[in-house]
C-alpha positions, 0 to 999 in steps of 0.5 A, a space after each residue: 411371116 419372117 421379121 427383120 430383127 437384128 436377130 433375124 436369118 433374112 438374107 442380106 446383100 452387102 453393097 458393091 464393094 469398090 477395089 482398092 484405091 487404084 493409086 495404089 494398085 497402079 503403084 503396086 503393079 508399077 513397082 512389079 514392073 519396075 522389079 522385071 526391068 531391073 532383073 532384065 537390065 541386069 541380066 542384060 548387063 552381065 551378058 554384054 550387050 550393047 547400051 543402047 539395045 539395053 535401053 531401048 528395050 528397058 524403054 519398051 518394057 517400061 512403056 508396055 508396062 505402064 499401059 498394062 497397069 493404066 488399064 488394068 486399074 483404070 476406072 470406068 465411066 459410070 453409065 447413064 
């Protein structure tokens, strides 16, 4: 008969454990997002486009990239 002693080789199940804050998930992936748009504005620049492509598509980037991160670390309703 197995005892439950500190000693004891009985298995244990660790809680769920929860991700990281997802405050700072979201502003790890915004700063990611943030890096791209920057390369991209720049390289942009370099090759002469015109400003308003440049910022319409910075636009574009920056919202598709803020919809990626909210639902990558959003959290879910508990069920019941």
């Amino acid at each position: 008969m197995p005892h439950s002693g500190p000693n004891s080789r009985a298995l244990r199940v660790d809680p769920i454990v929860q991700p990281a804050c997802p405050v700072m998930s979201f502003g790890i992936y915004l700063g990611g997002v943030l890096l791209v748009l920057g390369g991209l504005i720049y390289v942009a620049a370099m090759l002469h486009a015109p400003t308003p492509w440049i910022v319409a598509g910075a636009l574009i980037v920056l919202g598709l990239g803020i919809l990626t991160a909210v639902k990558a670390t959003r959290q879910r309703d508990p069920a019941g």
